[in-house]
C-alpha positions as CSV (number, residue, x, y, z in Angstrom):
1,X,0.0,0.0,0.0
2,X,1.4,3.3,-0.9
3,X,1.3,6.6,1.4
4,X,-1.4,8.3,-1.0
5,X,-3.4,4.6,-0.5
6,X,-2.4,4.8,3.2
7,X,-4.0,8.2,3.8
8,X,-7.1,7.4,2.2
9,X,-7.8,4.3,4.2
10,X,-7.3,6.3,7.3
11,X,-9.2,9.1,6.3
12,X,-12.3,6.6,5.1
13,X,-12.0,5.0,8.5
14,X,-11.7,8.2,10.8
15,X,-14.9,9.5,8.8
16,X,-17.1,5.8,9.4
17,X,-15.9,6.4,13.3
18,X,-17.3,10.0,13.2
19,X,-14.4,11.4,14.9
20,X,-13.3,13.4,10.8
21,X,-14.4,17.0,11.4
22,X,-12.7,18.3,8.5
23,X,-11.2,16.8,5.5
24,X,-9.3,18.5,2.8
25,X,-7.3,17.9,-0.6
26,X,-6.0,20.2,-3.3
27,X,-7.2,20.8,-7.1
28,X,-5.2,22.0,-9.4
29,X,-6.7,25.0,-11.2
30,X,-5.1,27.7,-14.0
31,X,-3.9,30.1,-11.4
32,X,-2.3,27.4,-9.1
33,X,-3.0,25.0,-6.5
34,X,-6.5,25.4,-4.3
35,X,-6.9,23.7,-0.9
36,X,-10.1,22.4,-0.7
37,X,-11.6,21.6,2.9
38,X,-14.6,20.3,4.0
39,X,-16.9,19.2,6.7
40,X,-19.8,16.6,6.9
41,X,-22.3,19.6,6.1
42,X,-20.2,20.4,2.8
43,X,-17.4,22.9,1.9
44,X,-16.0,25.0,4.0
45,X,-13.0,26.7,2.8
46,X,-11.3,26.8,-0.8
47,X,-7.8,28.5,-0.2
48,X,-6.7,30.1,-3.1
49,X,-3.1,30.1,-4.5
50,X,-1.9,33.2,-3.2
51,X,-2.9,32.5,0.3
52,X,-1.0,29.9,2.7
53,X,-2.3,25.8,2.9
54,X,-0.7,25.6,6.4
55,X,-2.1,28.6,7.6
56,X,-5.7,28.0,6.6
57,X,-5.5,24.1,8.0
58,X,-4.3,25.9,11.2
59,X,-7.1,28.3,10.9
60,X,-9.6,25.3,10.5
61,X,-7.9,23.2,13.1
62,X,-9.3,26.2,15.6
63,X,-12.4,27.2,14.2
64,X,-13.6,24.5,13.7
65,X,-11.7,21.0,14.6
66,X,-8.4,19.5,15.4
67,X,-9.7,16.6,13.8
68,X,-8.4,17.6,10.1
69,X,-7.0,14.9,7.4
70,X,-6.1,14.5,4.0
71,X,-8.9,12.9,2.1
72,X,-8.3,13.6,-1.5
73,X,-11.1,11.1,-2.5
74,X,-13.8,13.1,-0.7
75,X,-13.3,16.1,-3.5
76,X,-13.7,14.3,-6.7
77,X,-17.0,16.0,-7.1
78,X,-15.7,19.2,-6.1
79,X,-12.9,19.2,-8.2
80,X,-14.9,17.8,-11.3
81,X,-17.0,20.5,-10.4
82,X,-14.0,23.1,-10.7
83,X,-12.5,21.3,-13.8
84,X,-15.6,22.0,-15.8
85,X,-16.1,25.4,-14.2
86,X,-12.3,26.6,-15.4
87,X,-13.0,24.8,-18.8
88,X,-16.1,27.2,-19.0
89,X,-18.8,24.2,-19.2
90,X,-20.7,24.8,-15.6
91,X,-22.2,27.9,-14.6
92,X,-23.3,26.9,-11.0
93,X,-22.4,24.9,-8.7
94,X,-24.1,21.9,-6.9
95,X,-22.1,21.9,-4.0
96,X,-23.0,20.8,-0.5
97,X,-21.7,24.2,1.6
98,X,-21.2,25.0,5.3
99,X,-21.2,28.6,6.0
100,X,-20.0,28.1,9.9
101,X,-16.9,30.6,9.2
102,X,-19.1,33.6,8.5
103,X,-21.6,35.0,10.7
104,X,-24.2,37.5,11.2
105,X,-23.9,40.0,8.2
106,X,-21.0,38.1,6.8
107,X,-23.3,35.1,6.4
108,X,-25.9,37.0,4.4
109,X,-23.6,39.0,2.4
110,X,-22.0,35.8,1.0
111,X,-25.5,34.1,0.2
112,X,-26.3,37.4,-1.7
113,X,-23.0,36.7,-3.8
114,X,-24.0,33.3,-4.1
115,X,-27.0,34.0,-5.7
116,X,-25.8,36.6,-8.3
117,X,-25.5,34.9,-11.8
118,X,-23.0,32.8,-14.0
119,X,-21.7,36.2,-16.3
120,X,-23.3,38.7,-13.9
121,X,-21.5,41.2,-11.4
122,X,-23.3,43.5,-8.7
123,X,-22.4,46.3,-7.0
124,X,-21.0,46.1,-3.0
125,X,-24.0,48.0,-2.8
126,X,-26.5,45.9,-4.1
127,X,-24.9,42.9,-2.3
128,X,-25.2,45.0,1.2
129,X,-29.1,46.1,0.2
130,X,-29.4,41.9,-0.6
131,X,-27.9,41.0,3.4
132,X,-30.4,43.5,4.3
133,X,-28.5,46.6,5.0
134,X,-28.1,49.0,1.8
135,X,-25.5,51.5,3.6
136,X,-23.3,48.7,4.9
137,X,-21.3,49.0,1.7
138,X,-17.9,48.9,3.6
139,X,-19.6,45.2,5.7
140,X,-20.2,43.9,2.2
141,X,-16.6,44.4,0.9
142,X,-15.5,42.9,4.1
143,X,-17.6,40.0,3.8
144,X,-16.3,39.2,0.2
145,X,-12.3,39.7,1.7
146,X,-12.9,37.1,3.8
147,X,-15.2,34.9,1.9
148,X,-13.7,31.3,2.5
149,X,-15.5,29.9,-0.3
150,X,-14.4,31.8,-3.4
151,X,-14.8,30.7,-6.5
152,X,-18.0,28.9,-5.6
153,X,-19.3,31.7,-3.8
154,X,-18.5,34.2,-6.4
155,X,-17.0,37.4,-5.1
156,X,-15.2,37.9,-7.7
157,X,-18.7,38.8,-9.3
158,X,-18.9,41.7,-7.1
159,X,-17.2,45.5,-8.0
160,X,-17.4,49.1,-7.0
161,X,-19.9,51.1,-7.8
162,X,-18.8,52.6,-11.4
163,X,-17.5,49.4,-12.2
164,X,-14.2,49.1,-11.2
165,X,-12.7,45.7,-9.9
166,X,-12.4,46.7,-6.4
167,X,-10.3,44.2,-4.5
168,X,-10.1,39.8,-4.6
169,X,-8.4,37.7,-2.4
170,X,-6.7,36.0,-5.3
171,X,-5.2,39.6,-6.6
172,X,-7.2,41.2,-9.3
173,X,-5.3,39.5,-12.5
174,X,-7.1,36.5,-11.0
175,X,-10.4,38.2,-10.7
176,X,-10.3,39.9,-14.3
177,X,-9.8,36.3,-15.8
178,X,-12.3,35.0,-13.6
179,X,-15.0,37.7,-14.8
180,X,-13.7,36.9,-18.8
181,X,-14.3,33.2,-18.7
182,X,-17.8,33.7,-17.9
183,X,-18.5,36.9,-20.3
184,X,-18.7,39.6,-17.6
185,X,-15.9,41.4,-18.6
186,X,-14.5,41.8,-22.5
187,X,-10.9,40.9,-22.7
C-alpha cells in the first residue's frame, strides 16, 4: 500500500468512526494550486493560491476542529465541479456548503453573492441592500475579503460602484480572468 493509498484508508476509517471534522485535498486550477476543505455539512473553505495551505489548515484546526486529514477522494465531485467550471462548461455549482466561518452579516452577504448569476456582477452596494442593509457597503466588501469559499461563492462577481474591480483575495489579475471566462468582462 502506498502513502497516498495509506492516507485514504485512514481518512475513510476516521470518517465511518465519526471522529473526521474536516477533510481537505488540493485541485489544481489555471492560477495554481486550491486547498479544498470540507466538513460533513459540505465545503467549508477553498484557499486560493496566493494565500497559505498551512495557515488556513491551522485556521480550520481552531475554528472548527483538530480533527483535520487529507482525504483527496472526498473532492472528486468538487474538483470535477471546478474542472468543468475553469474549462467554462458549468455555470453553477451543486455543492454541499457549510457557511459556519461567517456569521451574522458576513453570512448574508455571502449568500447574496451566491445568488448573483453565471456572467453577472453586482455592485457592493447591491450585495449589502441583498444581506439586508443598503448602507453597509464597507460590511459587504469585508464580507467578500474574507469569503472562505471563493470561487463557488463568487465574489469575484462583485465591484465598486462605477465598475471598477475593487479588491479579490486571489489579486485582481485572477479576478479579471475570472470575470472573462464567464463573459462579464470583454478581454
Amino acid at each position: 500500500m502506498n502513502d497516498a493509498q495509506l492516507k485514504e484508508r485512514l481518512a475513510e476509517r476516521a470518517a465511518a468512526e465519526g471522529i473526521l471534522d474536516v477533510a481537505y485535498a488540493t485541485a489544481d486550477s489555471p492560477f495554481g494550486e486550491l486547498l479544498l476543505a470540507a466538513t460533513p455539512r459540505g465545503l467549508v473553505r477553498v484557499g486560493l493560491p496566493s494565500q497559505d495551505a498551512g495557515e488556513l489548515l491551522e485556521d480550520l484546526a481552531g475554528r472548527v476542529s483538530p480533527r483535520v486529514l487529507e482525504a483527496p477522494a472526498r473532492f472528486d465531485r468538487t474538483r470535477r465541479e471546478l474542472d468543468l467550471y475553469f474549462e467554462g462548461r458549468l455555470r453553477d455549482f451543486d455543492l454541499p456548503l457549510d457557511w459556519q466561518l461567517s456569521r451574522d452579516f458576513r453570512r448574508r452577504a455571502l449568500r447574496a453573492v451566491a445568488r448573483i448569476p453565471y456572467g453577472e456582477t453586482r455592485s457592493y452596494m447591491q450585495v449589502a441592500a441583498g444581506a439586508g442593509n443598503e448602507r453597509a457597503v464597507r460590511a459587504a466588501g469585508t464580507a467578500c475579503g474574507s469569503n472562505p469559499i471563493p470561487i463557488v461563492v463568487p465574489c469575484h462577481r462583485v465591484l465598486r460602484t462605477g465598475g471598477a474591480l475593487g479588491g479579490y483575495g486571489g489579486g485582481l489579475p485572477m479576478k479579471r480572468s475570472l470575470l472573462e471566462l464567464e463573459g462579464a468582462l470583454s478581454g
